[in-house]
N, C-alpha and C positions, 0 to 999 in steps of 0.2 A: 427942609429940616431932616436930622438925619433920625430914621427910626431908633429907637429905646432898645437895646439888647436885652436880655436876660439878666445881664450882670453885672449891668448898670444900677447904682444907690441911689435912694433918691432922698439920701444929704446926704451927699460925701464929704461934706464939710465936716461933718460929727465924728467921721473916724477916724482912726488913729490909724497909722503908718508908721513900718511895714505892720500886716495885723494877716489875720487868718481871717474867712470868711466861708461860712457854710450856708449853702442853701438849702433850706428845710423844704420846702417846697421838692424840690428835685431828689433831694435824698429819699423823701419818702417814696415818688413814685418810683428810684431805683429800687426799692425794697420791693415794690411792689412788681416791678418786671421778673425780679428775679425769682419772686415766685411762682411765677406763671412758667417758669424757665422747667420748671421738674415736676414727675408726676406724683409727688405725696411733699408737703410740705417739711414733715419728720424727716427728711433726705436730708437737709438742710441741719449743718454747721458750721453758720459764719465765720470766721477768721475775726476779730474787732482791735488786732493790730494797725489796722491804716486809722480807724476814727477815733480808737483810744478814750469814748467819751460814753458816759454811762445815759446819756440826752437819746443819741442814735441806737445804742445799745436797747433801752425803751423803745424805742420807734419800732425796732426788729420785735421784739418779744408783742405789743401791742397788735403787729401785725399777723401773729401766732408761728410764729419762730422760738423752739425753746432751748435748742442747743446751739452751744456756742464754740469755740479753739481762740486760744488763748498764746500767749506766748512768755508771760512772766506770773508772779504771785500776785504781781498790783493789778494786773489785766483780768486774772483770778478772782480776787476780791472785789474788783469793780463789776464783774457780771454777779459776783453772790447779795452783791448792795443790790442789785437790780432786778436781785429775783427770779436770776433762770433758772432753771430746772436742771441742766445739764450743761456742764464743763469739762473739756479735755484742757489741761495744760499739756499744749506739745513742746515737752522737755521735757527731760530726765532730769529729776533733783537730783541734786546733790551738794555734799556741806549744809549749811545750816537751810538751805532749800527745803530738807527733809521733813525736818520741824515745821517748817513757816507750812509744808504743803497737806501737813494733819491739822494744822492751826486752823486752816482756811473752813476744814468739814465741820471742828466744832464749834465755829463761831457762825457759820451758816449751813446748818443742818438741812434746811430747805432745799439745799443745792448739791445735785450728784457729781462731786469731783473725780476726774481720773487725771493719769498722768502717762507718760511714756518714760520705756524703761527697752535699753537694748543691751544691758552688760549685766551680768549674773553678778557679781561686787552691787553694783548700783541697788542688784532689784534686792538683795540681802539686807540691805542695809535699809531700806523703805520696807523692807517685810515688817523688819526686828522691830523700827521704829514703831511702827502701827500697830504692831501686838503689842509694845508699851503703852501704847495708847487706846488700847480697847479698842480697836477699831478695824478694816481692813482698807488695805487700797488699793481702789480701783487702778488697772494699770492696761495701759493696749503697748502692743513689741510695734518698735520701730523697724521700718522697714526699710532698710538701703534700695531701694530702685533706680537708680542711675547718677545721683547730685552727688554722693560721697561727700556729705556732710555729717548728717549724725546717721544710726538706722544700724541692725544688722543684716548681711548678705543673705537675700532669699535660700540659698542653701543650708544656712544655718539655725534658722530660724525654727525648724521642728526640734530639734535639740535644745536650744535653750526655752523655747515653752514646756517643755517635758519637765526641767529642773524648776521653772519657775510656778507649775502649776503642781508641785511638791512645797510651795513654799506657804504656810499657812495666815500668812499677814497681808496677802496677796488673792487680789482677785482679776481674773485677765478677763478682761470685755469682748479685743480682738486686734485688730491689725491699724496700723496706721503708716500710709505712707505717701511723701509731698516728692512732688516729683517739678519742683522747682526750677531743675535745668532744663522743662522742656518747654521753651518760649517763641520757637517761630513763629511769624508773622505767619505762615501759610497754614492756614486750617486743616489741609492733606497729611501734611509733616506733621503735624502732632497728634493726627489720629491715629499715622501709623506709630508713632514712637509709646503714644499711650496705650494702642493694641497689646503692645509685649509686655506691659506692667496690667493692666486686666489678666491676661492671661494668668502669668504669676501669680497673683493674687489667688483667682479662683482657684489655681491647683493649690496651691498654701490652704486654703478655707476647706478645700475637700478632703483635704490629708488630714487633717485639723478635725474635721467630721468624725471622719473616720477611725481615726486614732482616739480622741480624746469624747467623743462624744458631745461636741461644743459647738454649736455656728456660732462662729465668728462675727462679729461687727467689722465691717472694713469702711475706713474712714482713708478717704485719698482725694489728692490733687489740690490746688490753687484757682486760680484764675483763669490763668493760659486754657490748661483742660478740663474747665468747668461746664462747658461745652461737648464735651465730648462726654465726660460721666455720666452729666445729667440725664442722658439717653440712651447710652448705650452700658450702664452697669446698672446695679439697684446698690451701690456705696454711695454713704455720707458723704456729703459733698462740702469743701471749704471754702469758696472764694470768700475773700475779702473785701478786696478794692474795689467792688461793685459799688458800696453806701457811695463813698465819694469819686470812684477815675479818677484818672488824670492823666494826662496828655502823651506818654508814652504808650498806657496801654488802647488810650485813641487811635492811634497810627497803628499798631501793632494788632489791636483782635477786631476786624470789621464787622467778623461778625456780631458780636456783641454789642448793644447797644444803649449801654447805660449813657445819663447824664453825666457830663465834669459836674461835680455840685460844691467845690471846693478850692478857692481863687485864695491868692497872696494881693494884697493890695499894697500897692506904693506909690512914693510919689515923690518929683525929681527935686533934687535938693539943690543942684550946681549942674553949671553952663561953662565947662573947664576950655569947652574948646569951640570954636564954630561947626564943627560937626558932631561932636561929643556931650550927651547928657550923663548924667550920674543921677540914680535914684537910691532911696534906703531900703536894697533888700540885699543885704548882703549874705555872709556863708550862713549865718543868724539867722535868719529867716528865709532860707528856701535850702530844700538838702541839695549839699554839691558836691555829689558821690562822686555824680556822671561826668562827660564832657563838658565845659562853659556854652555851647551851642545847647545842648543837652537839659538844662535845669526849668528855663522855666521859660514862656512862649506869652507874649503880651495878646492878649484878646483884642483889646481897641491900637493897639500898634504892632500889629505883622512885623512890618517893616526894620523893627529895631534891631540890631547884631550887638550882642555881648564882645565886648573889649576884655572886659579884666573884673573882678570879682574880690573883695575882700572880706573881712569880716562885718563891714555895717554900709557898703556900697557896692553896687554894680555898675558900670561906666555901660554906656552904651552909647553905637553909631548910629545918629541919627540920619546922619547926608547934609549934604550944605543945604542951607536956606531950609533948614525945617523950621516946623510950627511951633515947638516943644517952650512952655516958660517953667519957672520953677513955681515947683504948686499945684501941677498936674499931677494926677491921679494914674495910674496904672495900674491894670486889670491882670494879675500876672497864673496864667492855668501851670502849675507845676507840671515838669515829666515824671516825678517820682514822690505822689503824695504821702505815702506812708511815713517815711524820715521826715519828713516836713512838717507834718503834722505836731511832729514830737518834739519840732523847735518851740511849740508855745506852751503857755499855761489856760491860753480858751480862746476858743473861737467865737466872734462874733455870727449871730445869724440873724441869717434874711429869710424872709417873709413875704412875698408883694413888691419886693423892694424896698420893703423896711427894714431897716437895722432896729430890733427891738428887742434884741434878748443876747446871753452871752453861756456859753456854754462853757462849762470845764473841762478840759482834756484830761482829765484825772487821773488814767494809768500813764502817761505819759514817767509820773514818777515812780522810783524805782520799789515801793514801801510808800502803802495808804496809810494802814494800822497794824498790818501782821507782817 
């Protein structure tokens, strides 16, 4: 008889397909590795873009995590329903952002909001708001260090806090910078790639000392160099993807060693071919940024190769003479949990193997209530 995995239900009859499933069990004690990972828990601000869900969200702060990063106002509002103490939304508002991002301080006062701001228009405009609003906002300068996404260029950056910290609606906390593009697998390569964004940093923080009479908060990195911060800077740290992995960042950072705690369940609908199965997990439910080989890695079947991919099927090669009937269940570990996640409205979770509770992905949408 074949041993019991981890991620095996025990009534897979009861669930529904394709469905989200999270393991409570594992998430917590990811939370708990993670903190064993740095030496002062305060270093610590999650990312709670991959879990989206104010359940896990609780589990962090229970655990004595009180700061959080964010990435939308609904993500915003789902940490203030839940009572943290401290929020960056890393974005820059803008348009009605503005509003919604002084909506969030008055309607949860309990909760220290800030925001990032890298264009002198942008931080104008969230000054004037705020002093409309009786209020100030918290802001940290985005920092371009190498992704050329959002951020301003480490060069420019003592010049616009100079105007920005002339601006009376405004209050600057410190530095924030993701440094996203740097994802090799090899844990040498990204020490030295994150070496030159340390450095930067610190000379930025010392200028900043010394010019403005201010230490700075530096708030940097992801996942990849989550690893490398937590021991070689005294910066905020952001991973994310820790609560749940998933199967890209498995291959990718060994050394890190969180649980997957976050599986796609399906189950085979159609027998189109003699070597061809079709299950329901199609673009729907599992994110299909990446490559079709790429998306998403069967647990209890290795062996399967993605065919083709649509909206509410995935075909796959089984091989001649497989086992496979319609009705089977598959255990499916996503490469790319975060999008994925945000395919649903809640996750089922496990327990023991018990399916006994369902969680809401809440920020998932775009607007809770503000």
């Amino acid at each position: 008889m074949l041993e019991k995995q981890w991620y095996h239900l025990n009534d897979p009859d009861s669930v529904e397909s394709p469905g989200l499933v999270f393991y409570a069990d594992r998430i917590k004690a990811n939370i708990k590795l993670l903190i064993s990972m740095i030496d002062g828990i305060s270093r610590l601000r999650p990312h709670v873009k991959t879990h989206k869900s104010a359940e896990v969200s609780k589990l962090m702060i229970d655990a004595g995590i009180s700061k959080f990063k964010c990435a939308t106002i609904a993500e915003a509002e789902m940490l203030g329903l839940c009572g943290a103490s401290d929020v960056l939304l890393a974005y820059q508002p803008v348009g009605p952002n503005v509003e919604r991002f002084m909506a969030l301080q008055k309607a949860y006062p309990g909760t220290q909001f800030s925001c990032l701001v890298d264009d002198e228009k942008a931080a104008l405009a969230l000054a004037l708001t705020a002093q409309a609003n009786g209020v100030k906002a918290s802001i940290f300068m985005d920092i371009n260090v190498g992704m050329d996404r959002t951020g301003i260029l480490p060069g420019k950056v003592l010049s616009l806090y100079t105007k920005l910290n002339q601006l009376k609606g405004l209050s600057i906390k410190g530095l924030h910078a993701y440094d996203g593009h740097i994802h090799e697998s090899g844990y040498g390569v990204r020490t030295e790639k994150a070496k030159v964004i340390i450095e930067q940093l610190h000379a930025l923080s010392e200028e900043i000392q010394s010019r403005f009479n201010h230490q700075a908060i530096i708030v940097a990195g992801g996942t990849p160099t989550f690893t490398i911060y937590n021991t070689q800077t005294t910066f905020d740290c952001s991973p994310g993807t820790f609560a749940l992995w998933d199967k890209g960042y498995q291959d990718a950072f060994e050394e890190q060693k969180f649980n997957t705690a976050a599986l796609v369940v399906s189950r085979i609908v159609s027998l189109p071919e003699s070597n061809l199965i079709c299950c329901d997990l199609g673009h729907k439910a599992v994110a299909a940024e990446k490559p079709l080989d790429k998306r998403v890695a069967f647990l209890n079947a290795p062996e399967l190769i993605a065919v083709s991919q649509s909206e509410e099927h995935l075909v796959l090669d089984a091989g001649e003479n497989h086992p496979y009937q319609i009705g089977d269940m598959l255990y499916g570990l996503p490469y790319h949990i975060c999008p994925t996640v945000a395919l649903y409205e809640n996750a089922l979770v496990v327990s023991e193997g018990n399916a006994n509770q369902s969680w809401s992905i809440i920020s998932r949408k775009r607007k809770i209530t503000i």
